[in-house]
C-alpha positions as CSV (number, residue, x, y, z in Angstrom):
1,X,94.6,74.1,66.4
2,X,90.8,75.0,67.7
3,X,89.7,78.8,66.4
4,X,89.6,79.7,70.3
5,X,93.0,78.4,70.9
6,X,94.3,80.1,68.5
7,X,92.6,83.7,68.9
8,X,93.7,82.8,72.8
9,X,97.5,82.6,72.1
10,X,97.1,85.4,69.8
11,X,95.6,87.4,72.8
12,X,98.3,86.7,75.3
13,X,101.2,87.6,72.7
14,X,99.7,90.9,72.1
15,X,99.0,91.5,75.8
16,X,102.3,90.6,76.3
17,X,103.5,93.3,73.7
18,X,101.9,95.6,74.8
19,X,103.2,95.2,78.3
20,X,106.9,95.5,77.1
21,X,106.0,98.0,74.5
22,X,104.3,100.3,77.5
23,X,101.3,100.9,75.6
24,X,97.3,100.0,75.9
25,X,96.6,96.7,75.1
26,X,94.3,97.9,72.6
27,X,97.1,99.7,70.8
28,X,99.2,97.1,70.3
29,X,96.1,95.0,68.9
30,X,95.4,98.2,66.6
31,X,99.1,97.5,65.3
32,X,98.7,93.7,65.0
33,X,95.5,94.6,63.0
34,X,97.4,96.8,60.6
35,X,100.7,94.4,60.2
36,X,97.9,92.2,59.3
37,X,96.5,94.3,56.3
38,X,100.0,94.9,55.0
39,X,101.9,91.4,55.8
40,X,101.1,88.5,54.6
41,X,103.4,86.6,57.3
42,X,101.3,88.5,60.1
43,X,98.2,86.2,61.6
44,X,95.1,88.1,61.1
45,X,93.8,89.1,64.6
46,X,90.2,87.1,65.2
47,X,86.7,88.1,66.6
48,X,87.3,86.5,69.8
49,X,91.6,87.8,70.0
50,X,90.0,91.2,69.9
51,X,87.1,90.2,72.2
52,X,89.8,88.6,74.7
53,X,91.8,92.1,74.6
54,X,89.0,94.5,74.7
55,X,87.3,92.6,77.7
56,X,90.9,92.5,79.7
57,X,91.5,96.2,78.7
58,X,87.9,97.5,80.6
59,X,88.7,95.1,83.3
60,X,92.1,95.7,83.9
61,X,92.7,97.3,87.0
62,X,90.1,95.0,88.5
63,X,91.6,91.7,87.6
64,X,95.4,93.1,88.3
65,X,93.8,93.8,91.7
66,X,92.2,90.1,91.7
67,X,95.4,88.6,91.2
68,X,97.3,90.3,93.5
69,X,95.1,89.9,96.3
70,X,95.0,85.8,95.4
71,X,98.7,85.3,94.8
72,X,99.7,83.6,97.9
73,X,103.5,85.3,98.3
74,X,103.5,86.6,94.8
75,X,103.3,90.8,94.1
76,X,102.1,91.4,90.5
77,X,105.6,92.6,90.0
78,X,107.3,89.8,91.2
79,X,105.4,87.4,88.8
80,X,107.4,86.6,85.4
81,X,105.8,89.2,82.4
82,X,104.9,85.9,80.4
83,X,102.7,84.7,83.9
84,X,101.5,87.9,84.6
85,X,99.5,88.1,80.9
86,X,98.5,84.7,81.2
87,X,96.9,85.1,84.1
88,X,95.3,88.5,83.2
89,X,93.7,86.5,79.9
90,X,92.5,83.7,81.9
91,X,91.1,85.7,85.1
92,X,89.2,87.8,82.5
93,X,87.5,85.1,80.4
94,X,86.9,82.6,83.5
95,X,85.1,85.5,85.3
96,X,83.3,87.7,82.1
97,X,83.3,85.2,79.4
98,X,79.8,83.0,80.4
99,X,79.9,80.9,77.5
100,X,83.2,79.1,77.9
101,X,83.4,76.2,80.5
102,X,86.0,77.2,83.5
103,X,87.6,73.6,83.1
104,X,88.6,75.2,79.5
105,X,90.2,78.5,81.1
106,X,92.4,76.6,83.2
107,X,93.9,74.1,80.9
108,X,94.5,76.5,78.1
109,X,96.2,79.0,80.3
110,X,97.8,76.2,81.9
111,X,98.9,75.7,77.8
112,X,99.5,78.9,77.8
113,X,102.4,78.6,80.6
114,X,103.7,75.1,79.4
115,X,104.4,76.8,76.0
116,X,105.6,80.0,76.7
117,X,107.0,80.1,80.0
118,X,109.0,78.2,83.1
119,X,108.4,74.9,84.0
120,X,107.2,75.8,87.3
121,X,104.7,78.4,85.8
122,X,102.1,76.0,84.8
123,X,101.4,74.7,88.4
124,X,101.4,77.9,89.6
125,X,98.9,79.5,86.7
126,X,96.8,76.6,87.6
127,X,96.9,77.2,91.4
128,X,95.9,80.6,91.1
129,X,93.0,80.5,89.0
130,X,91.7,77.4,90.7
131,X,91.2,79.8,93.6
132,X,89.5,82.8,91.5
133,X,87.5,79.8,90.3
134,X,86.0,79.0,93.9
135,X,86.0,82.5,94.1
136,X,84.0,83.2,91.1
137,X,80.6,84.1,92.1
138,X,81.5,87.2,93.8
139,X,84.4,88.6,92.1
140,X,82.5,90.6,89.1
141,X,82.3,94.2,89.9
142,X,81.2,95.6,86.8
């Protein structure tokens, strides 16, 4: 598995974690970091996993806000958790993260969803950042 794939994955479960833990992303990465230390079992927590985080964690009323407005008969609450921080992953690094092709967002948050969630999630993943995709050039608002 590619370095990016895996710091990717890594990113979603701790955004995911955090969700249902009802703390800062950034704190359940903190915790991940220390399990690390202490547990050899634990995955160490990569450059670009923290980068991933970091960047959704400044951005994330913004791109909760993207994807609600986007989600054609879909509130943010309405969307399954496991959707929800796939989505917030890939809206951040197709719209912030320059350097990776959006062809790569897609298909490994499309991953993401074949993996981790329903069957009908990847289509729908896909669908909606497709459209931030067309979308793209005016949807930063740093």
């Amino acid at each position: 598995m590619a370095a990016r794939n895996k710091a990717r994955k890594r990113a979603f479960q701790i955004l995911f974690e955090a969700e249902q833990r009802g703390v800062a992303p950034t704190t359940a990465m903190a915790d991940w970091i220390r399990l690390a230390r202490t547990d050899d079992r634990q995955p160490p927590v990569s450059e670009y996993t923290m980068q991933l985080v970091e960047g959704y964690a400044q951005r994330a009323r913004r791109i909760d806000e993207l994807l609600s407005k986007h989600a054609v008969g879909w509130t943010l609450d309405r969307m399954p958790v496991t959707d929800r921080n796939i989505l917030r992953l890939g809206a951040y690094e197709l719209i912030w993260e320059d350097d990776v092709p959006d062809a790569v967002v897609l298909d490994e948050a499309v991953q993401l969803a074949k993996e981790f969630s329903t069957d009908e999630s990847p289509s729908f993943v896909n669908g909606l950042l497709a459209r931030l995709k067309e979308l793209k050039p005016g949807l930063r608002d740093d």
